[in-house]
C-alpha positions as CSV (number, residue, x, y, z in Angstrom):
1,X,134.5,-70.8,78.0
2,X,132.8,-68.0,76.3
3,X,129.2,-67.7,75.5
4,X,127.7,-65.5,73.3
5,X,124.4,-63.2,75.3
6,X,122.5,-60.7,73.8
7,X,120.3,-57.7,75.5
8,X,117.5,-59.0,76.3
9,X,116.1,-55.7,77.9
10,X,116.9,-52.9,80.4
11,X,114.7,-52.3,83.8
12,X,115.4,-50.5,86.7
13,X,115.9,-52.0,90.1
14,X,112.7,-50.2,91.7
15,X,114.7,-50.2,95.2
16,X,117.7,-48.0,94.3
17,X,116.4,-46.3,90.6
18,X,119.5,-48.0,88.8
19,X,119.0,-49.2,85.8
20,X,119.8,-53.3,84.7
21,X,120.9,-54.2,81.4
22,X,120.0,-58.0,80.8
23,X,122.3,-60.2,79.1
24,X,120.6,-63.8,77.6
25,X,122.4,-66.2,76.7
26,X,122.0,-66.7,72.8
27,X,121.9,-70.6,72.9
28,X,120.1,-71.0,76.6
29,X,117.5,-69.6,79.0
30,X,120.2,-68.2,81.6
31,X,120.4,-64.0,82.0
32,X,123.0,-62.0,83.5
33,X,121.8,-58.4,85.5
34,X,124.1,-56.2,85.3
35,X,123.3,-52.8,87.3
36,X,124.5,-49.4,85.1
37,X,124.3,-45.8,85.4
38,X,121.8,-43.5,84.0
39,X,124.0,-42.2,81.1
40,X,125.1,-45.6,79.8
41,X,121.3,-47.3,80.3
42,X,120.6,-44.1,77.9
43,X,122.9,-45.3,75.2
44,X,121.6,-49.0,75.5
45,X,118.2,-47.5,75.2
46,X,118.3,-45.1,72.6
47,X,120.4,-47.6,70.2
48,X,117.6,-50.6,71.2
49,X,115.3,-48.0,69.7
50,X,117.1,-47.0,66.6
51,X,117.0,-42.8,67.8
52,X,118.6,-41.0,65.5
53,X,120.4,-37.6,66.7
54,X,121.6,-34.5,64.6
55,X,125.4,-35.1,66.3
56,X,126.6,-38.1,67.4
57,X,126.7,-39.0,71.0
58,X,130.0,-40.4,72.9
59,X,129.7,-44.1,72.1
60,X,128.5,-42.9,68.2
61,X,131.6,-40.9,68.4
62,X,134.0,-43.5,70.1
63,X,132.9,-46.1,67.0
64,X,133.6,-43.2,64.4
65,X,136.9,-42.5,65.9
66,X,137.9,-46.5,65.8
67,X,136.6,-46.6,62.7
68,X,138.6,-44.0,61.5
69,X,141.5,-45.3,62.7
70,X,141.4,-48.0,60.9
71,X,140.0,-50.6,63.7
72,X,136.7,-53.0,63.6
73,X,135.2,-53.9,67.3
74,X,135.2,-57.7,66.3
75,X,133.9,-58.6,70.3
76,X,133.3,-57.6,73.8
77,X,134.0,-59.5,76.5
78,X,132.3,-59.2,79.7
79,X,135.7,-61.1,81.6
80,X,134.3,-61.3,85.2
81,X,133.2,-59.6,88.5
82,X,135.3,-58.4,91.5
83,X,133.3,-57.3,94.3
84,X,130.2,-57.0,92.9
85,X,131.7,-54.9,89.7
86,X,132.2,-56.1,86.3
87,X,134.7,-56.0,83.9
88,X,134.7,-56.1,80.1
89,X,136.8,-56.2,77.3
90,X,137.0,-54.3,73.7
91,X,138.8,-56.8,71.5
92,X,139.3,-54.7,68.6
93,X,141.1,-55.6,65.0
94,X,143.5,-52.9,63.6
95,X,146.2,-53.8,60.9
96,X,146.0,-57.5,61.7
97,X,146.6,-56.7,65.5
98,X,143.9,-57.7,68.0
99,X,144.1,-55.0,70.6
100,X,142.5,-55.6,74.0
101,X,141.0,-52.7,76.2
102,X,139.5,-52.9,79.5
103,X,136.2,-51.4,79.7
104,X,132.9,-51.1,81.9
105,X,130.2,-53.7,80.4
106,X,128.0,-50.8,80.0
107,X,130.1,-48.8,77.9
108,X,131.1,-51.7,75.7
109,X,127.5,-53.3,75.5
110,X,126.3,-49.4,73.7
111,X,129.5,-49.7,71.7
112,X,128.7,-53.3,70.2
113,X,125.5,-52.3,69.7
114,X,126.5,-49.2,67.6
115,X,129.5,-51.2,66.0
116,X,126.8,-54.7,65.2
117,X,129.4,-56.0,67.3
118,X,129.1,-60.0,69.6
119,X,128.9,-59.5,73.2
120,X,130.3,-62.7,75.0
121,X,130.3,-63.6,78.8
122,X,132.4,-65.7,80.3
123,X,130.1,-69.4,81.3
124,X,131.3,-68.6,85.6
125,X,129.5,-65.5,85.3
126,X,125.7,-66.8,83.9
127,X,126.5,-69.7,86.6
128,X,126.9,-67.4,89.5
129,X,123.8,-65.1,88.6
130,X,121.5,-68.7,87.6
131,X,122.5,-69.4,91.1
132,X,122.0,-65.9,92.7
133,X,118.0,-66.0,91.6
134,X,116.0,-64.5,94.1
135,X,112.3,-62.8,95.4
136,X,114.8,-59.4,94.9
137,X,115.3,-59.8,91.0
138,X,113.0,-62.2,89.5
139,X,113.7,-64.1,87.0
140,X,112.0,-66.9,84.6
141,X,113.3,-68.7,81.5
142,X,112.0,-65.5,79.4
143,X,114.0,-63.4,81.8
144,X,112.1,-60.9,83.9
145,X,108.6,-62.3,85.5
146,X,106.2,-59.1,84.5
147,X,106.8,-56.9,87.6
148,X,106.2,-53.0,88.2
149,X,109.9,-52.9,87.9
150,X,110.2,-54.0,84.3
151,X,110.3,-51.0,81.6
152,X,111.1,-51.3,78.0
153,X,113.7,-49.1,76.0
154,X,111.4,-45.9,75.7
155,X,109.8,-46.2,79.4
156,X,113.5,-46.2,80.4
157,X,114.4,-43.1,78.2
158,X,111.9,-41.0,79.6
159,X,112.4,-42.1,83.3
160,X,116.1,-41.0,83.1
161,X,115.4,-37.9,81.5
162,X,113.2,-37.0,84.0
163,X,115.8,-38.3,86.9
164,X,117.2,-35.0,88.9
165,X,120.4,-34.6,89.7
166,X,119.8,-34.7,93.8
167,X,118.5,-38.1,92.7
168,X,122.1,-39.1,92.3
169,X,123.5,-37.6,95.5
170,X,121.4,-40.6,97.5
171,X,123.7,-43.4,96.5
172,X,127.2,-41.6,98.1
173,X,129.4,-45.0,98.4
């Protein structure tokens, strides 16, 4: 079953400097974390904060280009999670076609937010992260227990602009 979630907020995990993007359930108390990169945390961000830029940036220009061919982003799906990585759907209407694309969450959650678009999750997934609660990401029914961790849209912006790139080089998998 699918359940509509919205973004609650962004942080970033304080012992590895990757942002979170938090999913709540629209109907519920339950949140789903899911970890993202910098560039993709800086889309969520700068569309939860209505920044306007001269050009448009690669998820601005990925709705213009569906747009202009003809298609509507009518969903995302966030399907499920295979070792600890999530997958997501585009569900996108074009000449009375619904055309599915596999996608990262992150990509598709700045996308729906651009395109006023419903992000969905499947029910397993806000099961397993209700019962995956712990001291390490701390969670109440409004979501994030106040923490040095948690940082709003703009606190996020400038903490990844100020990221270096050697920053990156620390997480070689």
């Amino acid at each position: 079953m699918l359940v509509e979630v919205r973004v609650q907020s962004l942080w970033l995990d304080g012992s590895t400097n990757t942002p979170v993007v938090i999913l709540r359930e629209l109907a519920g108390e339950r949140v789903l974390p899911i970890w993202i990169g910098p560039g993709e945390a800086s889309a969520i961000a700068t569309e939860l904060a209505a920044m306007e830029f001269a050009r448009p940036l690669t998820h601005d220009l990925l709705c213009a280009v569906m747009k202009g061919l003809g298609g509507t982003l009518e969903k995302v799906v966030i399907s499920r999670v295979e070792e600890s990585t999530y997958y997501a759907e585009l569900l996108v209407h074009r000449n009375g076609e619904m055309i599915s694309m596999d996608a990262r969450p992150s990509d598709s959650i700045a996308i729906a937010l651009r395109a006023d678009a419903s992000i969905f999750a499947h029910e397993e997934l806000l099961e397993v992260a209700e019962d995956e609660k712990s001291a390490e990401f701390p969670l109440s029914g409004e979501g994030l227990t106040p923490s040095s961790n948690v940082m709003g849209p703009d606190e996020l912006e400038e903490h990844l602009r100020r990221l270096n790139p050697e920053d990156f080089g620390r997480f070689i998998p």
